[in-house]
N, CA, C and O atoms as a DFTB+ gen file, in Angstrom:
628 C
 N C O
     1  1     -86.618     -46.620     -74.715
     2  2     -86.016     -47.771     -75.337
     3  2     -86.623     -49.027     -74.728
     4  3     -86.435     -49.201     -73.524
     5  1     -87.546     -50.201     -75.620
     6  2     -87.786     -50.805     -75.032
     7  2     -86.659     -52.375     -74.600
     8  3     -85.577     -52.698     -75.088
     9  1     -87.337     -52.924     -73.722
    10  2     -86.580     -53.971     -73.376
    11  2     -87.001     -55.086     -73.058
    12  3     -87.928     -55.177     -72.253
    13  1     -86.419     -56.184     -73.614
    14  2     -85.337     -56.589     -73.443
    15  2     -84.916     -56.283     -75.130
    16  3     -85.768     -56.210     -76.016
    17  1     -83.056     -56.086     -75.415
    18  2     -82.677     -55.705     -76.014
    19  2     -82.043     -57.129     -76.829
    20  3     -82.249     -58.094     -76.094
    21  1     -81.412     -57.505     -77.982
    22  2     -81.154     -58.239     -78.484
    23  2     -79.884     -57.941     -79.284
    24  3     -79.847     -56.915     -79.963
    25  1     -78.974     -58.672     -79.249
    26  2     -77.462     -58.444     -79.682
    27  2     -76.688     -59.524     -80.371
    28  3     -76.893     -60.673     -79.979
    29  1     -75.830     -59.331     -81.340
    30  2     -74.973     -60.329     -81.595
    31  2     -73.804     -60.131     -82.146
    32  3     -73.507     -59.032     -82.616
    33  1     -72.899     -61.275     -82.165
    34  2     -71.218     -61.046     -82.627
    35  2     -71.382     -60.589     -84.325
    36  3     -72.572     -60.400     -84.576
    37  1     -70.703     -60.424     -85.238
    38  2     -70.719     -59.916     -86.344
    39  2     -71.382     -60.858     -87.097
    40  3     -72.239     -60.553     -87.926
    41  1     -70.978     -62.178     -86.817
    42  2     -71.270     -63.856     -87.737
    43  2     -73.124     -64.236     -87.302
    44  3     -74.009     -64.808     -87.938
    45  1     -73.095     -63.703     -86.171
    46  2     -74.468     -64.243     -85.909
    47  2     -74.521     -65.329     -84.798
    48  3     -75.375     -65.304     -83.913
    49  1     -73.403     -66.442     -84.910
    50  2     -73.028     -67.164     -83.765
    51  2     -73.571     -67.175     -82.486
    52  3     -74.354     -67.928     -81.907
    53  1     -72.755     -65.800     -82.072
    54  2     -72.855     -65.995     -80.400
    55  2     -73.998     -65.099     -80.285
    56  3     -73.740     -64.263     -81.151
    57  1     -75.302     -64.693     -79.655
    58  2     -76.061     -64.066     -79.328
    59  2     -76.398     -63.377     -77.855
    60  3     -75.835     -63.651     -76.795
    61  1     -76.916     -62.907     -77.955
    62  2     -77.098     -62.277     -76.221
    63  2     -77.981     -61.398     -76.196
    64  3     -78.400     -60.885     -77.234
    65  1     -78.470     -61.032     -74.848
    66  2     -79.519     -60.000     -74.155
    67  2     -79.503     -59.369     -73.445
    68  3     -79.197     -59.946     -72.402
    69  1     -79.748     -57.851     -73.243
    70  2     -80.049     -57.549     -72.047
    71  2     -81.536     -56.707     -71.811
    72  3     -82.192     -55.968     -72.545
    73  1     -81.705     -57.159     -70.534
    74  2     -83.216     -57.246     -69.998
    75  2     -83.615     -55.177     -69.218
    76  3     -84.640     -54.639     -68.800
    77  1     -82.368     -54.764     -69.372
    78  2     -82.608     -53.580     -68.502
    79  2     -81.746     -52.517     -69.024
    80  3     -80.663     -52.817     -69.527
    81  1     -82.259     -50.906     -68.924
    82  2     -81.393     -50.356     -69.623
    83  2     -80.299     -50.239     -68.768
    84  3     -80.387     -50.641     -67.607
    85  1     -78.842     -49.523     -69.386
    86  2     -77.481     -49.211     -68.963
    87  2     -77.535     -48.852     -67.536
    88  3     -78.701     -48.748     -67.156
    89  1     -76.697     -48.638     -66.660
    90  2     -76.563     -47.649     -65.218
    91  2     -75.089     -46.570     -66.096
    92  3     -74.922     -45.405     -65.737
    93  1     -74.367     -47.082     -66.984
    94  2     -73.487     -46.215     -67.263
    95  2     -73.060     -46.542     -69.036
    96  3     -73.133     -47.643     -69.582
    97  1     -72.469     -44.805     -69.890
    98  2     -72.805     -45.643     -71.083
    99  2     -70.776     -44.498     -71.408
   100  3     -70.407     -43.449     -70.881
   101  1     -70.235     -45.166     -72.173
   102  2     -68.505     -44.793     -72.022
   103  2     -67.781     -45.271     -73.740
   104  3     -67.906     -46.026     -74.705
   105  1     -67.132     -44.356     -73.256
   106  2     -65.621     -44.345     -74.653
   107  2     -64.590     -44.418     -73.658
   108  3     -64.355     -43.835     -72.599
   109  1     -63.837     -45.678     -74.606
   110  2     -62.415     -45.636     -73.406
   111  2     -61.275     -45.391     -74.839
   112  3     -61.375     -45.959     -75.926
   113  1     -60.368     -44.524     -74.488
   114  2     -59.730     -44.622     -75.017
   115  2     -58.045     -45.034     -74.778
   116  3     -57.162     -44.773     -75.595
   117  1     -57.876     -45.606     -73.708
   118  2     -56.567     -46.775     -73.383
   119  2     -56.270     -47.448     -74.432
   120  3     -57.109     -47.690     -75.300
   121  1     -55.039     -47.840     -74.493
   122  2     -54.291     -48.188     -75.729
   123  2     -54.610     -49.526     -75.656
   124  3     -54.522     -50.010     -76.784
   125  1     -55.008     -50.501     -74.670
   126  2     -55.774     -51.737     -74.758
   127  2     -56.748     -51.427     -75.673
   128  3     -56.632     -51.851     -76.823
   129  1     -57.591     -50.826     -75.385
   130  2     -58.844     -50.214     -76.426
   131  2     -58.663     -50.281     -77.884
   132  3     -59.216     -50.977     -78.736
   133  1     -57.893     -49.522     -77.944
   134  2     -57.433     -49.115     -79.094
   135  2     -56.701     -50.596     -79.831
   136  3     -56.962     -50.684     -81.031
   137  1     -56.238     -51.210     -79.527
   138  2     -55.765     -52.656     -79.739
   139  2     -56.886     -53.206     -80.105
   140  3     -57.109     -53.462     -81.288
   141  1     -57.787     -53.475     -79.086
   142  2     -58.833     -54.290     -79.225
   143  2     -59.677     -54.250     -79.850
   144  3     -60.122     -55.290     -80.335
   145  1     -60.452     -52.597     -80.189
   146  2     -60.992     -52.099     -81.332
   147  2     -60.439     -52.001     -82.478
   148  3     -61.236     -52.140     -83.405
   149  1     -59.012     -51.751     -82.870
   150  2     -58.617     -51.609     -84.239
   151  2     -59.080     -50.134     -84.625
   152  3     -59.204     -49.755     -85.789
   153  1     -59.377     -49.161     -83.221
   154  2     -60.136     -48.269     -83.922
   155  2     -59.584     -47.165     -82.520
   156  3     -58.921     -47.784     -81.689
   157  1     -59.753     -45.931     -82.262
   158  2     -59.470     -44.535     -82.048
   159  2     -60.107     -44.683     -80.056
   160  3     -59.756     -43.898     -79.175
   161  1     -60.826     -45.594     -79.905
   162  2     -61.589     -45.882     -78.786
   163  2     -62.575     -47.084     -78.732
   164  3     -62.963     -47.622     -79.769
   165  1     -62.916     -47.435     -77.669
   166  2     -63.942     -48.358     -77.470
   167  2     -65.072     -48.004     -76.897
   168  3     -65.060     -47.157     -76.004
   169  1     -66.155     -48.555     -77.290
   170  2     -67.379     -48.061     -76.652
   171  2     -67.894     -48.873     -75.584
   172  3     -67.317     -49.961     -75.560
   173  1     -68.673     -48.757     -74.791
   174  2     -69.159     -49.769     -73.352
   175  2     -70.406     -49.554     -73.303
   176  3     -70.533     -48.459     -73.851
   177  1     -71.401     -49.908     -72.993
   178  2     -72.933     -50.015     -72.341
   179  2     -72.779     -50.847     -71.098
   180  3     -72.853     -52.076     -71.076
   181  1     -72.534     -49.977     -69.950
   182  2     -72.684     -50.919     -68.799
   183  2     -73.803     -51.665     -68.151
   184  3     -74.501     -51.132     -67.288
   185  1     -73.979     -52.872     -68.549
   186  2     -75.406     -53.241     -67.710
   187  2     -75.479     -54.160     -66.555
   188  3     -74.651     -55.058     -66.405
   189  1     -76.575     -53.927     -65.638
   190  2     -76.557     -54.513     -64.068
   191  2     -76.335     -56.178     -64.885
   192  3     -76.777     -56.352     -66.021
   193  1     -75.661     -57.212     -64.181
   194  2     -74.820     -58.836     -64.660
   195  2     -76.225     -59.132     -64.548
   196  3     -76.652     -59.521     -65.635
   197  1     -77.385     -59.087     -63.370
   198  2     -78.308     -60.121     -63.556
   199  2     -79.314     -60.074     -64.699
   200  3     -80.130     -60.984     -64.845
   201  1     -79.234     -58.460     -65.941
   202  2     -80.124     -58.154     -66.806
   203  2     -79.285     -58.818     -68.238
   204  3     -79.705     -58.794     -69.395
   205  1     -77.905     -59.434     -67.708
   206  2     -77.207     -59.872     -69.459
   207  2     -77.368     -61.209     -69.501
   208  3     -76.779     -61.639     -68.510
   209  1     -77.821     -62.061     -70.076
   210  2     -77.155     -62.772     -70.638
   211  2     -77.235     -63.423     -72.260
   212  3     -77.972     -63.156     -73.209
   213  1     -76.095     -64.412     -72.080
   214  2     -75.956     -64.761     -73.499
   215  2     -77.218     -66.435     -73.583
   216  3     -77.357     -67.419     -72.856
   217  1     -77.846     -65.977     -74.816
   218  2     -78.960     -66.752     -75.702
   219  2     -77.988     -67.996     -76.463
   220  3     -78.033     -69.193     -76.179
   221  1     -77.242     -67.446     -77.343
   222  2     -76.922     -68.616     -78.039
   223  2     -75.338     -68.420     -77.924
   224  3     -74.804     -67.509     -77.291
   225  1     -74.575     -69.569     -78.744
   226  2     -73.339     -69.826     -78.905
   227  2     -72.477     -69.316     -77.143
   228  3     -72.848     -68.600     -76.213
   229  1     -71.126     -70.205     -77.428
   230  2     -70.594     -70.003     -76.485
   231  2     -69.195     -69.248     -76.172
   232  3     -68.089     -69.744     -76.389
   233  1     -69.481     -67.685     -75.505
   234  2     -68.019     -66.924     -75.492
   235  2     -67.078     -67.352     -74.996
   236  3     -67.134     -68.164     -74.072
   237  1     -65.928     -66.877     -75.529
   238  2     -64.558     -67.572     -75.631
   239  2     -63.773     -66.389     -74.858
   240  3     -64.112     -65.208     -74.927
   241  1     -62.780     -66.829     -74.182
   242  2     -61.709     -65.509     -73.736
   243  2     -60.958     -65.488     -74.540
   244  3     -60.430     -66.483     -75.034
   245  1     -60.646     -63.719     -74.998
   246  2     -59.812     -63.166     -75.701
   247  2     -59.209     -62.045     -75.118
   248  3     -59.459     -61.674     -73.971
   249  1     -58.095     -61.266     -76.191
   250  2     -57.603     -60.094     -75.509
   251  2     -56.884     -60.210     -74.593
   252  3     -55.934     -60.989     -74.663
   253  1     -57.091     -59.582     -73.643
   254  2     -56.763     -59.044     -71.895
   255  2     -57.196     -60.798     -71.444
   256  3     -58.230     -61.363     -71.799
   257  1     -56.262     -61.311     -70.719
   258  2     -56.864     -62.275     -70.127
   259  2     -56.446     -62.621     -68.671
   260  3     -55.350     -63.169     -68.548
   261  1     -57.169     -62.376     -67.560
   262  2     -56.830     -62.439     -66.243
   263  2     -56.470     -61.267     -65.742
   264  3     -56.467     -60.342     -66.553
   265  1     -56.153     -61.015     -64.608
   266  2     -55.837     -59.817     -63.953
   267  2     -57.166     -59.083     -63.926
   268  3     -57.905     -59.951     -63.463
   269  1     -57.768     -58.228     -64.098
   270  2     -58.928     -57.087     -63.412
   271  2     -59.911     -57.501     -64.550
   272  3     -61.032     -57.633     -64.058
   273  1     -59.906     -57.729     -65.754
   274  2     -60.393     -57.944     -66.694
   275  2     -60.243     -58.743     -67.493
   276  3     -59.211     -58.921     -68.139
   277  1     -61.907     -59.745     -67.627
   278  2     -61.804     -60.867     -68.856
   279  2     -62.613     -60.005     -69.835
   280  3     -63.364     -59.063     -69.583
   281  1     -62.297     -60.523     -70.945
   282  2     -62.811     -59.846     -72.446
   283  2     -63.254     -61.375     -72.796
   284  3     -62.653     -62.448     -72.851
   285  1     -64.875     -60.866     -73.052
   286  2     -65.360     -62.239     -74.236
   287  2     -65.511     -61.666     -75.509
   288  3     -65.878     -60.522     -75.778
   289  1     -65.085     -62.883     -76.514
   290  2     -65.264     -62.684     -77.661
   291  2     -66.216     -64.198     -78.819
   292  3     -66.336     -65.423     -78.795
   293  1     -66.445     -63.592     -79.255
   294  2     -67.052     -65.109     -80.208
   295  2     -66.183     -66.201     -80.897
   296  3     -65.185     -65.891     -81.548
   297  1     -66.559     -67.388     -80.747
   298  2     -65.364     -68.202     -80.817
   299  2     -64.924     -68.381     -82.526
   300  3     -63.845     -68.742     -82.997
   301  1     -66.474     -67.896     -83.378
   302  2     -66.351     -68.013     -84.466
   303  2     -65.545     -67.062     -85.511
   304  3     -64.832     -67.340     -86.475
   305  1     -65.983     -65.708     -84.875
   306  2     -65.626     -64.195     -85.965
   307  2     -64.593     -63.491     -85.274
   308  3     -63.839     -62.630     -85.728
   309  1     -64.673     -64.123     -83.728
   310  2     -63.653     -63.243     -82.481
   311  2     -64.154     -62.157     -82.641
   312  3     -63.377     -61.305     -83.072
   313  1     -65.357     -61.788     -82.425
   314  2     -65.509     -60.309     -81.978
   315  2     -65.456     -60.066     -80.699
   316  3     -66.022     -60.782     -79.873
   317  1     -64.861     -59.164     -80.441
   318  2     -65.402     -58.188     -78.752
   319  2     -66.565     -58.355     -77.927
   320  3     -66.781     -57.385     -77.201
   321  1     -67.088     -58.972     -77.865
   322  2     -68.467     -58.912     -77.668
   323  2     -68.694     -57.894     -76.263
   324  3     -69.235     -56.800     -76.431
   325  1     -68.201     -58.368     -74.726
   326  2     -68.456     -57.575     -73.701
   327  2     -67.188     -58.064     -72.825
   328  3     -66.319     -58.792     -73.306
   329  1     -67.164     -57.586     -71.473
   330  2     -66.050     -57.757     -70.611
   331  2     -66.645     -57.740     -69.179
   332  3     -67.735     -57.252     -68.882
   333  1     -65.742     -58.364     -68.302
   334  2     -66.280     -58.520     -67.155
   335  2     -64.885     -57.651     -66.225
   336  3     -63.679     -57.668     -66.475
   337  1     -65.652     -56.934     -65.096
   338  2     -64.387     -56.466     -64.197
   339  2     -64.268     -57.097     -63.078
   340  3     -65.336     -57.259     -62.489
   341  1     -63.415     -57.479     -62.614
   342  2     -63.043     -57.833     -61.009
   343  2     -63.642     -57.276     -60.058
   344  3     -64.557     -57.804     -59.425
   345  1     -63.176     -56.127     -59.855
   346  2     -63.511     -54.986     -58.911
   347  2     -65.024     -54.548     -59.515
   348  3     -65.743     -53.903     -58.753
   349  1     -65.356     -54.764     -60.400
   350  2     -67.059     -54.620     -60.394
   351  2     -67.982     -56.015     -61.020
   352  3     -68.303     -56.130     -62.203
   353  1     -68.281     -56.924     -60.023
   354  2     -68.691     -57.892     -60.654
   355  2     -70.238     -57.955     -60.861
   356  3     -70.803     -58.882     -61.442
   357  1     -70.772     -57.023     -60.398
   358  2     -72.417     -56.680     -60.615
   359  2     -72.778     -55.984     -62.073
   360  3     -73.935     -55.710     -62.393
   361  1     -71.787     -55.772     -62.791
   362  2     -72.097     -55.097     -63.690
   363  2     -71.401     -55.501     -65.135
   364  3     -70.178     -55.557     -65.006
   365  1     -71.780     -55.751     -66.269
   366  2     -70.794     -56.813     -67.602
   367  2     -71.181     -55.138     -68.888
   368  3     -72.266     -54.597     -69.099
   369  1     -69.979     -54.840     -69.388
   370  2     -69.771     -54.107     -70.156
   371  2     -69.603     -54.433     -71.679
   372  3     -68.625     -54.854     -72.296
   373  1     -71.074     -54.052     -72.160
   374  2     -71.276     -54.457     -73.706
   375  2     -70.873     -53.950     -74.730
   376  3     -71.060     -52.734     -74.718
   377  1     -70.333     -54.370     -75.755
   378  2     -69.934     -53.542     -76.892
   379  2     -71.532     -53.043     -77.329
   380  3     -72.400     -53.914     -77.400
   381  1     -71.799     -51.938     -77.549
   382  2     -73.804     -51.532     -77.453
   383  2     -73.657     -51.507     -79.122
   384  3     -74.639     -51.087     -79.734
   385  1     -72.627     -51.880     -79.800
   386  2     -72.868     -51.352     -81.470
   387  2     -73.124     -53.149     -82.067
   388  3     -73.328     -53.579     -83.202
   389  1     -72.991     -53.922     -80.617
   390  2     -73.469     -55.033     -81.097
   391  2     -75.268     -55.442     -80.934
   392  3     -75.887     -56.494     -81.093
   393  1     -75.612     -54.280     -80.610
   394  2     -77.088     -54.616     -80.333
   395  2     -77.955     -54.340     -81.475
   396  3     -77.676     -53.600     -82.418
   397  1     -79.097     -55.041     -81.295
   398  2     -79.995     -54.703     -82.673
   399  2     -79.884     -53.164     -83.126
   400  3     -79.313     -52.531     -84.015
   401  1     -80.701     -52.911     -82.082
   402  2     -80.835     -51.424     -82.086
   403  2     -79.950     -50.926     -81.589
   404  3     -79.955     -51.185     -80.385
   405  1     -78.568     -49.877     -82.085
   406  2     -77.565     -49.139     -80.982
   407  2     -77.887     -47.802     -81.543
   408  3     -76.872     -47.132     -81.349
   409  1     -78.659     -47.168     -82.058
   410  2     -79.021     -45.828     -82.637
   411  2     -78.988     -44.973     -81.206
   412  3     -78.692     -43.785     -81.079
   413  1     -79.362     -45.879     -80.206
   414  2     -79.842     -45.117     -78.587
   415  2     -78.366     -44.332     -78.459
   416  3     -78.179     -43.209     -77.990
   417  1     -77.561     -45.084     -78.910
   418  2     -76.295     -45.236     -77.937
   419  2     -75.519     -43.725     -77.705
   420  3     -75.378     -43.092     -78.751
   421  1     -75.228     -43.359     -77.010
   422  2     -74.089     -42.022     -76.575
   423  2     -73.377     -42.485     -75.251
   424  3     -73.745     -43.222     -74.336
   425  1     -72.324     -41.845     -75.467
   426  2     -71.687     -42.204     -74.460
   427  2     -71.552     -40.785     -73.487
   428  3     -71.514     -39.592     -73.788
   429  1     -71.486     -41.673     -71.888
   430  2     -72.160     -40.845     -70.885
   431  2     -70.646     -39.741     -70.643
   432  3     -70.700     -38.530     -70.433
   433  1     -69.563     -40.458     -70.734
   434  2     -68.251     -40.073     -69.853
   435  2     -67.083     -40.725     -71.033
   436  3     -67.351     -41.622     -71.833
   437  1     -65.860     -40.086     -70.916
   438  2     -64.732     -40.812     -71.762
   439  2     -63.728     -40.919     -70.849
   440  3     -63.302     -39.999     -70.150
   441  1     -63.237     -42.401     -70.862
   442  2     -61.876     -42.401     -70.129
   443  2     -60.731     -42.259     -70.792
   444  3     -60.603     -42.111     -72.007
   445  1     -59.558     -42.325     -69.648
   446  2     -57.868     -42.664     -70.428
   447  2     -58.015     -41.424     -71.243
   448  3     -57.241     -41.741     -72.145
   449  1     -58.487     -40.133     -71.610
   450  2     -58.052     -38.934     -72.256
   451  2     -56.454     -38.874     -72.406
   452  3     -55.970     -38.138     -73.265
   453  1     -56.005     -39.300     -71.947
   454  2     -54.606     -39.191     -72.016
   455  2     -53.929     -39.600     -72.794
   456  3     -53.064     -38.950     -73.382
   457  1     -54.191     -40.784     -72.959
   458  2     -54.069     -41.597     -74.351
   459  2     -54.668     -41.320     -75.598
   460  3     -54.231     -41.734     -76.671
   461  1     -55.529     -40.717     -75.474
   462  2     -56.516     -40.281     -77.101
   463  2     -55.645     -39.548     -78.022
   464  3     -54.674     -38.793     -77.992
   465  1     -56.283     -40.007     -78.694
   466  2     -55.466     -39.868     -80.290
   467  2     -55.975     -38.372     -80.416
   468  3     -57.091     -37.923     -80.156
   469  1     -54.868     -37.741     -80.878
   470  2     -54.991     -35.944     -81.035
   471  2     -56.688     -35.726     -82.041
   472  3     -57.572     -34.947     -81.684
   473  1     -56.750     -36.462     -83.064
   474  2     -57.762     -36.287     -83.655
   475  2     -59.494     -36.925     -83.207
   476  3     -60.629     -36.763     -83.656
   477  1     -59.028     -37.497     -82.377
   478  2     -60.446     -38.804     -81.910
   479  2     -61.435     -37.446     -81.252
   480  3     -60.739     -36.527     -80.819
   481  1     -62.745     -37.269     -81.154
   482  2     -63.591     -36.339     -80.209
   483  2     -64.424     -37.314     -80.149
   484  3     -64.613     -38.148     -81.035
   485  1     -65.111     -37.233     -78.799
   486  2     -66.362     -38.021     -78.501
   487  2     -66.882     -37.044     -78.009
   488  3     -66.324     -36.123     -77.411
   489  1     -68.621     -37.274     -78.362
   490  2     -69.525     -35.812     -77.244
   491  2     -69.972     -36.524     -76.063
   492  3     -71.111     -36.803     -75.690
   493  1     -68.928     -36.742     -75.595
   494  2     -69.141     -37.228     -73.974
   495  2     -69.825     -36.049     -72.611
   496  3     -69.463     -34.880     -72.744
   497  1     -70.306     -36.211     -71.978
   498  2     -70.886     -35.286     -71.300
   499  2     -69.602     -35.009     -70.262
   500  3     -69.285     -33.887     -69.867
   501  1     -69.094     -35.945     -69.989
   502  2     -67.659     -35.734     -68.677
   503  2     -66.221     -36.542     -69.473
   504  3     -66.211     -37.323     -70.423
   505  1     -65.491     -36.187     -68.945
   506  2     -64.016     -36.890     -69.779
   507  2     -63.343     -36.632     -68.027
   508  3     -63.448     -35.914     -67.033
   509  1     -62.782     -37.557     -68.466
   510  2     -61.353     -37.904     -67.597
   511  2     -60.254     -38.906     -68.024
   512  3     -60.429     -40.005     -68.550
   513  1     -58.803     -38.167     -67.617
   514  2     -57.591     -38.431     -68.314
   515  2     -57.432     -39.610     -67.812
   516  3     -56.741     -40.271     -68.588
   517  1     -57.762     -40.265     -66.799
   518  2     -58.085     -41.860     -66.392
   519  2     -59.118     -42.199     -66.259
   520  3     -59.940     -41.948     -67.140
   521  1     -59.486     -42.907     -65.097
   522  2     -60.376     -43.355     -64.582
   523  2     -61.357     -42.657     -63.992
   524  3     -60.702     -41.616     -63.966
   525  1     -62.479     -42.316     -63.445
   526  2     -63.111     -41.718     -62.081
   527  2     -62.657     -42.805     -61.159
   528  3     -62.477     -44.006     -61.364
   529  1     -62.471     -41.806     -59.711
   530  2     -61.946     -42.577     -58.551
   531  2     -63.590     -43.374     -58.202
   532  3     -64.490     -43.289     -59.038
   533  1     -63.755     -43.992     -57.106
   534  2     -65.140     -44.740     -57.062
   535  2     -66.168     -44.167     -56.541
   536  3     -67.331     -44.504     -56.761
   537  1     -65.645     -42.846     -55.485
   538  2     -66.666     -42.036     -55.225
   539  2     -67.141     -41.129     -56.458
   540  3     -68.350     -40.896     -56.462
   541  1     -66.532     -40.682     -57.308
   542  2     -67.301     -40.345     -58.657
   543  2     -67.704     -40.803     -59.379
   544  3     -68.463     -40.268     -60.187
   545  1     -67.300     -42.207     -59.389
   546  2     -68.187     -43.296     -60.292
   547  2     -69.533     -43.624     -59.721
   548  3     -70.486     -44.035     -60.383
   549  1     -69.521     -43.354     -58.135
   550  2     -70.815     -43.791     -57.791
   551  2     -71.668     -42.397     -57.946
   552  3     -72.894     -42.494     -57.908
   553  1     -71.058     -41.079     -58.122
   554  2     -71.939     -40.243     -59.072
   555  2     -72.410     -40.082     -59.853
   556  3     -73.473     -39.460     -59.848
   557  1     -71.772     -40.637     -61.093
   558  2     -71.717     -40.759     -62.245
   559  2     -73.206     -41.881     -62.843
   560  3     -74.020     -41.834     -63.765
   561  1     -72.908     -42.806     -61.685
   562  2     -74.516     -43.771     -62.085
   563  2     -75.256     -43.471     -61.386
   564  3     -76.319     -43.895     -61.840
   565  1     -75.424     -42.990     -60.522
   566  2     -76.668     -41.745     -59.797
   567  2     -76.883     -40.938     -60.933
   568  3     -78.091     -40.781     -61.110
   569  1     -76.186     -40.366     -61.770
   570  2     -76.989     -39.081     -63.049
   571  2     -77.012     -39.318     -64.090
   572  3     -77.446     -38.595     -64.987
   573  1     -76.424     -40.667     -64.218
   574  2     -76.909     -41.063     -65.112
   575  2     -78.441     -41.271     -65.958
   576  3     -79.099     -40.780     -66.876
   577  1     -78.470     -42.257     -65.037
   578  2     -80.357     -42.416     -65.206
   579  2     -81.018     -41.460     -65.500
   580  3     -82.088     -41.708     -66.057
   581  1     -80.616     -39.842     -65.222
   582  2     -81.676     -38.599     -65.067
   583  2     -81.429     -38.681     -66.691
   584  3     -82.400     -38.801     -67.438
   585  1     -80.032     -38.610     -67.227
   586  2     -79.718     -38.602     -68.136
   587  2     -79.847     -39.074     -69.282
   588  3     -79.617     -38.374     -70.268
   589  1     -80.193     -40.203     -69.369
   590  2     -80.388     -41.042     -70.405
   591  2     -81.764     -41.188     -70.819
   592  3     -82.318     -41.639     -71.822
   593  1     -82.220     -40.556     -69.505
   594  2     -83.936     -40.841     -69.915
   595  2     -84.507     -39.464     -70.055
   596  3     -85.685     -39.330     -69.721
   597  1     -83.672     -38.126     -70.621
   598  2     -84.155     -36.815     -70.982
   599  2     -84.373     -36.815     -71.967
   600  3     -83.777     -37.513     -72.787
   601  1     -85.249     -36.079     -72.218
   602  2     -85.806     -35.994     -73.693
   603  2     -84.534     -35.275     -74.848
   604  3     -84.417     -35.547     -76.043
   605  1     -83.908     -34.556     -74.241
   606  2     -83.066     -33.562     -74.682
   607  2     -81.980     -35.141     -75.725
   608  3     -81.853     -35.497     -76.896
   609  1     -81.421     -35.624     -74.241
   610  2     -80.812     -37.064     -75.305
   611  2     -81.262     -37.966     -76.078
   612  3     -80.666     -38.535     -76.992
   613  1     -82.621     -38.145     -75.618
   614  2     -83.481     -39.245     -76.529
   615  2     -83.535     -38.633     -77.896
   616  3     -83.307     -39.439     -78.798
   617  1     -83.886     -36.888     -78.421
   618  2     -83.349     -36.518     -79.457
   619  2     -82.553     -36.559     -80.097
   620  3     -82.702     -36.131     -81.242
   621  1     -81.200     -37.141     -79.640
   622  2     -79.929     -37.184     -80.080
   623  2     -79.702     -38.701     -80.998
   624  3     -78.815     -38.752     -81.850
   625  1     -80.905     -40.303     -80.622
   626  2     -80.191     -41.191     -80.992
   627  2     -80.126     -41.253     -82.550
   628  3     -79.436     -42.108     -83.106
């Protein structure tokens, strides 16, 4: 997948980039999610903060606001665009179906299982009924990389 990647809100408005591929790629399915999507889960492309940023127009806070998580959205169409975490500030989580190209996209792991809707399936490679604690998260982007760059998945986009 080459890079740098190119993205935007639904309207065209707000624009953005990122310069590097994912360290982690996710379905959450928390009932925030599910709010926020209008839809069964949310998708994430996690990318390192110094490879994102936004090109044009200016994101607005929506959603979730304060506490562990800001959600940007476009000020024009209010889309989702990405989110920032507290507890991980090296890293900004993209909606990836806003990118030119999201054909790449699979998701690596699914969270909040617990919450998922009886009918929702994702072909996630790992699921967990919450979160990973942080020592498995820091597994999780260690195998990643092996992962995303196998041929076996690159068949899949």
């Amino acid at each position: 997948m080459p890079f740098p990647q190119s993205g935007c809100c639904r309207c065209g408005a707000t624009r953005f980039e990122v310069a590097a591929p994912p360290v982690l790629t996710a379905a959450c399915h928390c009932r925030g999610c599910q709010r926020m999507s209008s839809s069964a889960y949310s998708l994430t492309a996690m990318f390192p903060a110094d490879a994102f940023r936004v090109t044009s127009g200016s994101p607005v806070r929506g959603g979730l606001q304060g506490g562990q998580l800001t959600h940007y959205c476009c000020p024009a169409c209010k889309s989702w665009m990405f989110t920032r975490i507290t507890e991980v500030p090296d890293f900004v989580n993209v909606r990836p179906t806003l990118l030119e190209d999201a054909g790449w996209f699979r998701p690596y792991i699914e969270t909040m299982t617990g919450a998922r809707l009886p009918w929702a399936e994702v072909p996630a490679e790992h699921s967990y009924e919450g979160f990973p604690d942080m020592e498995e998260f820091g597994r999780l982007l260690q195998q990643f990389g092996g992962w995303f760059d196998s041929p076996e998945r690159a068949g899949m986009g």
